[in-house]
C-alpha positions as CSV (number, residue, x, y, z in Angstrom):
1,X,-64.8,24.4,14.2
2,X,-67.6,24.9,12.0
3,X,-70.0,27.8,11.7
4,X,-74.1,27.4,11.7
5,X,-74.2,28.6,8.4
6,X,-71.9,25.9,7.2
7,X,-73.8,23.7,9.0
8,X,-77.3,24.9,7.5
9,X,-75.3,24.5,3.8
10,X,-74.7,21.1,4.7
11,X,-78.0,20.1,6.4
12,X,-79.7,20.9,2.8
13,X,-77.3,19.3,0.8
14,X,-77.4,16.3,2.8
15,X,-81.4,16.3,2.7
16,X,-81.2,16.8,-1.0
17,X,-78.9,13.8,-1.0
18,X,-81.1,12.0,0.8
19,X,-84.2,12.1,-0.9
20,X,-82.2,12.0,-4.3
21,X,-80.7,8.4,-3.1
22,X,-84.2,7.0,-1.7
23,X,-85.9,8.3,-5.7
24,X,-83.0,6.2,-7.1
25,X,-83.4,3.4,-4.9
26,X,-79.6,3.1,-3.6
27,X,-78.3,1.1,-1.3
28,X,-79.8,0.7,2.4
29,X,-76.2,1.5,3.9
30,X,-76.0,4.6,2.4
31,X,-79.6,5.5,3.0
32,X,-78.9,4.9,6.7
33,X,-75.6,7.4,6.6
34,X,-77.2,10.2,4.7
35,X,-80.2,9.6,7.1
36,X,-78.5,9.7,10.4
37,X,-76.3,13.0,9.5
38,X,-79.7,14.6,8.1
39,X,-81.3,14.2,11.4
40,X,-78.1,15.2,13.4
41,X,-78.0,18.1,11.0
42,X,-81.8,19.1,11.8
43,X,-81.1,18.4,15.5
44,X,-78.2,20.9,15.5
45,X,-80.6,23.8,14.0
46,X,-82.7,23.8,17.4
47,X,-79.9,23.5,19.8
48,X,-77.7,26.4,20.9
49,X,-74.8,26.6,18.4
50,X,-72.4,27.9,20.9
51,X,-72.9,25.1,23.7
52,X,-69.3,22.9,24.1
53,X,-71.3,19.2,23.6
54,X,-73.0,20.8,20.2
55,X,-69.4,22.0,18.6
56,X,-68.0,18.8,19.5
57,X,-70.9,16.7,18.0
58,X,-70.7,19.2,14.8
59,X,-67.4,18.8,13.9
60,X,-67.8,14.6,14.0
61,X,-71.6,15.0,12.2
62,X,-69.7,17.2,9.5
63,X,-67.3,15.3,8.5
64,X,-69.5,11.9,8.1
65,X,-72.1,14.3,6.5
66,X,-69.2,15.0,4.0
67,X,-67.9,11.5,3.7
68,X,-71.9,10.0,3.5
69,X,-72.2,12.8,0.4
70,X,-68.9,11.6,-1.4
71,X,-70.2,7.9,-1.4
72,X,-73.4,9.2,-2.3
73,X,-72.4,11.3,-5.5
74,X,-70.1,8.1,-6.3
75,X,-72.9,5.8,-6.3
76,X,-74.8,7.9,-8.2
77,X,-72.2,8.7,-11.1
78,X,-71.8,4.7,-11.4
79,X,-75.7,4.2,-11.5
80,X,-77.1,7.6,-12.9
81,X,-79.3,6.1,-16.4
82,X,-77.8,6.4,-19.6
83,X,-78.5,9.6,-21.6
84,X,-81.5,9.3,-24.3
């Protein structure tokens, strides 16, 4: 089970990730994964948190929102520019 506040933590960071990855120009496959669990994310903020279909889909959206922001933050290590 996750809570909405989790879920509003995770909607930002994933948003952040998002436009971060699109700045840097990364990879279409991971623009696609951070995009989809952003939207999921900003679905799940207008929906009723306590209805059985929405805490099912949470959980699942979570934990590719998780996994989309681990690849993400590995991309970017491996392709962040060199210090001046």
């Amino acid at each position: 089970m996750i809570d909405q506040m989790q879920l509003v933590h995770l909607r930002r960071e994933v948003k952040t990730a998002l436009e971060l990855a699109m700045v840097a120009l990364a990879p279409a496959a991971l623009l696609d994964r951070l995009g989809a669990a952003a939207g999921l994310l900003e679905a799940f903020a207008e929906l009723p948190s306590d209805a059985p279909p929405v805490a099912a889909l949470a959980v699942r959206t979570a934990k590719h929102a998780r996994l989309a922001l681990e690849d993400w933050r590995r991309w970017q290590a491996e392709h962040a520019p060199a210090p001046a």
